[in-house]
C-alpha positions as CSV (number, residue, x, y, z in Angstrom):
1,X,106.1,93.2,82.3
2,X,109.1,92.1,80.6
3,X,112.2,93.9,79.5
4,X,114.1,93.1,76.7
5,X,117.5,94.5,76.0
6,X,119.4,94.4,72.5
7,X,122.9,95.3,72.6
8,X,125.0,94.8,69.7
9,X,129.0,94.6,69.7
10,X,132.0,93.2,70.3
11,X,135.2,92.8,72.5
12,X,135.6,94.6,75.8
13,X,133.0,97.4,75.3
14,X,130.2,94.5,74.3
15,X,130.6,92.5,77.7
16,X,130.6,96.0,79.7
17,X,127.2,96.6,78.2
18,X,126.1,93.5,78.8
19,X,127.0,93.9,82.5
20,X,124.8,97.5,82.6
21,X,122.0,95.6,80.7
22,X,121.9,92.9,83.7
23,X,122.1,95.4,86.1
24,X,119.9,96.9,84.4
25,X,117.2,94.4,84.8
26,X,118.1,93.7,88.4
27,X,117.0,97.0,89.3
28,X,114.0,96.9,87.3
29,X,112.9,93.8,89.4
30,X,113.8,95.9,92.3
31,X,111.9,98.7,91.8
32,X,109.0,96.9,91.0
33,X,109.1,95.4,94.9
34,X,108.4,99.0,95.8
35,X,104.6,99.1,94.5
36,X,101.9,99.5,96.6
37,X,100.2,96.4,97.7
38,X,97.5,95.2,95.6
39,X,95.2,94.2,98.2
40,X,94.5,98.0,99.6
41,X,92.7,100.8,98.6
42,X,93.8,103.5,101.1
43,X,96.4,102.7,103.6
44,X,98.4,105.1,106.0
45,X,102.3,105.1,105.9
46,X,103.8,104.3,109.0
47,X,100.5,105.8,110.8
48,X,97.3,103.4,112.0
49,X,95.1,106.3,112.3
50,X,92.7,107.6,109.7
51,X,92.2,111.6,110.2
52,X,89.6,111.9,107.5
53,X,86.9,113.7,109.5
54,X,84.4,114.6,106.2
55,X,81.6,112.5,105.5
56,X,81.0,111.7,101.8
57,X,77.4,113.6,100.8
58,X,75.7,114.8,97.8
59,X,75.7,118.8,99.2
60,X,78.5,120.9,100.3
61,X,78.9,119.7,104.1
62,X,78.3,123.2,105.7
63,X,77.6,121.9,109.1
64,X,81.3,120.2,109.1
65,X,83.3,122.7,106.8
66,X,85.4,125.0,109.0
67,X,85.3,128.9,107.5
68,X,88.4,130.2,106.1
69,X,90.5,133.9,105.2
70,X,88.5,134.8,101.8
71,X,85.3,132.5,102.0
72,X,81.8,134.4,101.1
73,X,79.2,134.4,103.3
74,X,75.3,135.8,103.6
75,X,74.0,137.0,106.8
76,X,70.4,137.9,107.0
77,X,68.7,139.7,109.3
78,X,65.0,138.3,110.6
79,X,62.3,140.3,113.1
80,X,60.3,138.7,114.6
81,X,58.4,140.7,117.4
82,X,57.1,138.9,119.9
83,X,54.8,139.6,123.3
84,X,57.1,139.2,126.1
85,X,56.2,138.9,129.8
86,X,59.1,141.0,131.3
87,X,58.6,145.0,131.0
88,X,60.1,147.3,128.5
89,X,63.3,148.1,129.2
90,X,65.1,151.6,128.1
91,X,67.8,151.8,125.5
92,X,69.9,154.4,124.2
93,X,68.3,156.6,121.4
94,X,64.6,156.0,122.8
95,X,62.4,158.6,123.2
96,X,60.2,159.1,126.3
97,X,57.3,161.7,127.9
98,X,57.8,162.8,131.0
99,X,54.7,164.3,132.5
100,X,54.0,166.3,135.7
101,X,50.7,166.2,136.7
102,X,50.4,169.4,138.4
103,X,53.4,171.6,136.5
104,X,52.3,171.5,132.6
105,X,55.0,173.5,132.1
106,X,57.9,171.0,133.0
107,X,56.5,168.4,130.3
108,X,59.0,167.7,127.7
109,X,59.7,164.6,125.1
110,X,63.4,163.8,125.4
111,X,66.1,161.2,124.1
112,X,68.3,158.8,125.9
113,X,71.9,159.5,125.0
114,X,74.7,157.4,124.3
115,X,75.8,157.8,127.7
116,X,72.3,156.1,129.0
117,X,71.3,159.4,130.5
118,X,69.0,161.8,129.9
119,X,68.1,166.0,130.5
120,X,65.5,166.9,133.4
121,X,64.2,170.8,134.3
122,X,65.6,172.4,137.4
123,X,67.8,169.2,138.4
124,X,71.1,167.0,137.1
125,X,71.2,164.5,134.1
126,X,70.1,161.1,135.5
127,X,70.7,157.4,134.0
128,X,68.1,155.6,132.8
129,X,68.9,153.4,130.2
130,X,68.1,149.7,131.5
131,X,65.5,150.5,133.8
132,X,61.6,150.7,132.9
133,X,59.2,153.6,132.5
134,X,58.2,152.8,135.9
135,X,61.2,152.6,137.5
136,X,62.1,155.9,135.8
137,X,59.2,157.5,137.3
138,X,59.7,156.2,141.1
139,X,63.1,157.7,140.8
140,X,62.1,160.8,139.3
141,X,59.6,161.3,142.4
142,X,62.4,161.0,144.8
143,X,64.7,163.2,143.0
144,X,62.0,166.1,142.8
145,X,60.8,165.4,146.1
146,X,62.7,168.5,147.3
147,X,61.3,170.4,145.0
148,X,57.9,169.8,144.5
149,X,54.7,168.7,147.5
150,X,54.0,165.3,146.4
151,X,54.8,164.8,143.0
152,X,53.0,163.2,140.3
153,X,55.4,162.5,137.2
154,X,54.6,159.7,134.1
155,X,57.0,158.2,132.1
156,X,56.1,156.9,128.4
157,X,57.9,155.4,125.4
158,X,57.5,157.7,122.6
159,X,60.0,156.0,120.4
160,X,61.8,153.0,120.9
161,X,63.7,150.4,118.8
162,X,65.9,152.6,117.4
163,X,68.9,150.4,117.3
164,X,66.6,148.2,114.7
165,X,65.7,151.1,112.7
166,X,69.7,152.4,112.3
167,X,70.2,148.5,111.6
168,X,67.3,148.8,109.1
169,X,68.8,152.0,107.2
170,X,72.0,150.3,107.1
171,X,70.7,147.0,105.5
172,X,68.6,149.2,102.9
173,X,71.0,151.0,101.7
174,X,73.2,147.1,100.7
175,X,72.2,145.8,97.7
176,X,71.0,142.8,99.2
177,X,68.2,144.2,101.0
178,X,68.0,142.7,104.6
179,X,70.7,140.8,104.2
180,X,74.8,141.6,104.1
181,X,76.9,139.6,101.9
182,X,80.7,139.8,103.1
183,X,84.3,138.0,102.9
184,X,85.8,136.8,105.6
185,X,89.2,139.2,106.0
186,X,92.7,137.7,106.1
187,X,92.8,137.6,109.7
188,X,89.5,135.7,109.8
189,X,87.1,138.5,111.3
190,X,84.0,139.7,109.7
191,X,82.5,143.0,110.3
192,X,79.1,143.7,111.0
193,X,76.6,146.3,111.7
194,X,76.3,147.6,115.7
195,X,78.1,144.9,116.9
196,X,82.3,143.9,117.1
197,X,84.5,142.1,114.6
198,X,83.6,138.5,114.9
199,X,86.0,135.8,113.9
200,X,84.8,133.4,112.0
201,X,87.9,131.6,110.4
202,X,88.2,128.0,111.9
203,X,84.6,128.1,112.9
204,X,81.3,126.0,111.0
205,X,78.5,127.8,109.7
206,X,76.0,126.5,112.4
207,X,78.8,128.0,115.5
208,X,79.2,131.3,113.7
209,X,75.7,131.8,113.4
210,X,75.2,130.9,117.3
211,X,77.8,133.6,118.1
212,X,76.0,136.3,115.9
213,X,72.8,135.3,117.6
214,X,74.3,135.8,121.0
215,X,75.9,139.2,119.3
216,X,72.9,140.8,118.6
217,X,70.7,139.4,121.2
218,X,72.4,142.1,123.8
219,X,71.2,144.8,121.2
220,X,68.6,143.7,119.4
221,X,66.5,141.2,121.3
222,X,64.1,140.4,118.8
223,X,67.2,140.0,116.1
224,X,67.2,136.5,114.5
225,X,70.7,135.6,112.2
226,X,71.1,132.8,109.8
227,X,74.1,132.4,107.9
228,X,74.4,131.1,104.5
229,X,78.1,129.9,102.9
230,X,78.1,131.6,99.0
231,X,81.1,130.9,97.8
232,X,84.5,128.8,99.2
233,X,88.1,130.3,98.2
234,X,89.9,128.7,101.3
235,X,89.3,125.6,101.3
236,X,92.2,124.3,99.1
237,X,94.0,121.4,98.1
238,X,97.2,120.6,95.8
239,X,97.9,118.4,93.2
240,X,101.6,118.0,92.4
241,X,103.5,115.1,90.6
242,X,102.9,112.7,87.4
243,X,99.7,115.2,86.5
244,X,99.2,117.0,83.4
245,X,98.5,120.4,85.5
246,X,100.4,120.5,88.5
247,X,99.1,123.2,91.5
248,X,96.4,124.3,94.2
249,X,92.6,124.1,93.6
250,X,90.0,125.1,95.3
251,X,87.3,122.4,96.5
252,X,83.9,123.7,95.8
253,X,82.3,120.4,97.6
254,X,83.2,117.1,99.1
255,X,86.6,116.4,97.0
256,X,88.4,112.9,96.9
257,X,91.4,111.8,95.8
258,X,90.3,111.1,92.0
259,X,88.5,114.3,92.0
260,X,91.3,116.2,93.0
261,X,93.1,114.6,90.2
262,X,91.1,115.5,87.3
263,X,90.7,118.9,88.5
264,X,94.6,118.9,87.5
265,X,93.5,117.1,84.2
266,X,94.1,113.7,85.0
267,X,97.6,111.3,84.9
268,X,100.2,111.5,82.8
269,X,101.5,108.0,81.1
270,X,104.3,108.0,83.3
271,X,101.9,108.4,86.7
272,X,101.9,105.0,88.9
273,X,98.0,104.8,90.7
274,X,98.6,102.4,93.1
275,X,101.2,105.1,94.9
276,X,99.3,107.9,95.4
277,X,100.7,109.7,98.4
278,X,98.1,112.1,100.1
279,X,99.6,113.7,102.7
280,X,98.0,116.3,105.4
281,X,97.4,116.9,109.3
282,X,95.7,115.9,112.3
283,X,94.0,118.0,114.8
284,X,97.4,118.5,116.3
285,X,99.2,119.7,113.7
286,X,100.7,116.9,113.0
287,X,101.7,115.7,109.6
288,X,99.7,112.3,108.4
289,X,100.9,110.5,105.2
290,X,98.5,108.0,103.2
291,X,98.9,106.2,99.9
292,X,96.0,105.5,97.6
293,X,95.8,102.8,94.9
294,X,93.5,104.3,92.8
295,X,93.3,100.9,90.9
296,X,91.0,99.6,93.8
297,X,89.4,102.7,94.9
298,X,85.7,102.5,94.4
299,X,82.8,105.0,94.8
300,X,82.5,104.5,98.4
301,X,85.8,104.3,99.4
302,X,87.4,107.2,97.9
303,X,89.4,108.8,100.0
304,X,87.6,112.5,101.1
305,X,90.2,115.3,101.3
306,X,90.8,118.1,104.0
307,X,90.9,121.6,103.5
308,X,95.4,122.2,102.5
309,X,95.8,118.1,101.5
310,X,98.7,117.5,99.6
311,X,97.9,115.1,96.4
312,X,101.3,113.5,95.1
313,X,101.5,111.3,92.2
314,X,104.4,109.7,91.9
315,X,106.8,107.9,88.5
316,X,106.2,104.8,87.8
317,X,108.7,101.9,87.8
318,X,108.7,101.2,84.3
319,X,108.9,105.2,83.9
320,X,111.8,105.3,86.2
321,X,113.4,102.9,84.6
322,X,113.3,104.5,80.9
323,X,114.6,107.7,82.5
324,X,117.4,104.7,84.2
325,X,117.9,103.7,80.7
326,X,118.5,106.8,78.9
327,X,121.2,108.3,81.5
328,X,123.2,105.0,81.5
329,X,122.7,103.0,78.4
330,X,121.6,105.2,76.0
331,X,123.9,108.4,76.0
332,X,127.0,105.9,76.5
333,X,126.0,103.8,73.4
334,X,125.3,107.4,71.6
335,X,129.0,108.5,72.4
336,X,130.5,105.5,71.1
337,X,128.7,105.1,68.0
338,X,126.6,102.0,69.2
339,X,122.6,101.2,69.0
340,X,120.4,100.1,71.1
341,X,117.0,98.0,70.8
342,X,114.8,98.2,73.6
343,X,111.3,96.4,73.5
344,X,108.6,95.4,76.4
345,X,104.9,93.9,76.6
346,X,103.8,97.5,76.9
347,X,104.0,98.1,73.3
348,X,106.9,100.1,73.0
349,X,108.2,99.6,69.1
350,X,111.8,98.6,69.1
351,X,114.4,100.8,67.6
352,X,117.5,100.6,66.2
């Protein structure tokens, strides 16, 4: 691209302008060294590594997207009974029988308590949660063995599950049914039914579902959890520089470089695409800067994004130089009553 610079005048003041019109072009020439390399797509700046960790897919990568404050999610909540082969262990709220074989009159239906223990006639509360009907009943023989000649006492399950059933009244009354749709908080914990805040934040879909199955299994062994990602709000980007609407975005999917871009509406005229500067971090925090020429880029070599990427687009030469033009040549010739003609291979219309 050529530059072409029309002074007119005379004396002193004309060879002074024709000295800021040759600088002029000098630094034109300069600043065009300063471009990007036509022979790259994506390089790193004064960094060999690539920290792009995303792989390029038609669906939201789930398995690889690490949750974040303000992210929806879906938890739902699958039974499945199954036949086991180890016996029936007690839990708090169940309800057993205990029956003495030769005193009727001692028989009574009672409820594990939250402290795992329960009320027997003539004797002290005794613990029994964890421990099976059998069990129960070879310690309630001992402890009335003072008390009664040889005594026969049965232990039944009258009611049990009742963790499931509270979780099952909980789930009802949610307008989704058996499932729970809920926001990770700003400190990245979720809260759930009958078990303790979970963080999620920084974790994948696939691990936070592992650690509500390992949650649950210690109350509700026959609990199954899957975890489904609704809606993303934290995984953000930001788009700053020669674009027609500068600020954060959030990425709804797998977002490169040019998408990120038209999500601020595209370049302006004045934007240089072989200088993109992406810029975000590694696993350690530190910063890693990149420059994309968009003029190269193709399909399956844009440039994926992280979660808090910064997207600059910076002023072109020729851009830079106009602005160059109009602080030094133009608002001098102005104040002393001269005009200037300025014309390029662009298709800029010359003016006098």
């Amino acid at each position: 691209m050529r530059t072409i610079v029309i002074l007119h005048g005379k004396g002193l003041l004309g060879k002074r302008l024709q000295f800021i019109a040759m600088t002029f072009c000098s630094a034109v020439i300069a600043l065009g060294g300063c471009v990007a390399t036509r022979d790259r797509a994506v390089g790193p700046v004064d960094h060999p590594a690539q920290a792009i960790a995303s792989a390029i897919t038609n669906h939201f990568p789930t398995s690889l997207y690490h949750l974040s404050e303000g992210d929806s999610l879906e938890v739902m909540y699958l039974t499945r009974p199954k036949e086991t082969t180890t016996p029936y262990k007690l839990q708090v709220k169940d309800a057993i029988d205990l029956e003495f074989t030769y005193h009727p009159e001692m028989n009574r239906t009672v409820r594990i308590r939250p402290d795992g223990r329960i009320s027997i006639p003539r004797k002290k509360d005794v613990a029994v949660a964890g421990m099976t009907p059998d069990q129960v009943s070879s310690m309630l023989k001992q402890v009335y063995s003072d008390l009664l000649k040889d005594p026969e006492i049965t232990v039944s399950v009258r009611e049990f599950g009742a963790k499931l059933d509270e979780l099952q009244k909980a789930l009802a009354t949610a307008p989704y049914g058996q499932a729970r749709l809920i926001n990770i908080r700003p400190d990245g914990r979720i809260s759930l039914p009958l078990v303790a805040d979970v963080q999620a934040a920084g974790l994948t879909v696939p691990e936070l579902t592992e650690t509500l199955n390992r949650s649950y299994k210690s109350v509700i062994s026959d609990m199954n959890i899957s975890v489904l990602l609704r809606d993303v709000v934290g995984n953000l980007v930001f788009v700053d520089g020669q674009v027609e609407k500068p600020g954060v975005f959030t990425m709804k999917g797998p977002t490169t470089v040019q998408q990120a871009i038209a999500l601020a509406n595209g370049t302006k005229p004045t934007a240089e695409p072989r200088c993109v500067l992406v810029i975000n971090k590694n696993a350690k925090g530190q910063i890693v800067p990149k420059t994309v020429d968009l003029t190269k880029i193709t399909g399956g070599t844009d440039y994926v994004l992280n979660k808090n990427d910064l997207v600059y687009v910076p002023r072109s030469m020729i851009s830079r130089a106009d602005i160059w033009v109009d602080q030094n040549i133009k608002q001098l010739l102005l104040f002393n009553g001269w005009s200037l003609g300025l014309s390029t291979q662009a298709g800029r219309q010359s003016t006098r």
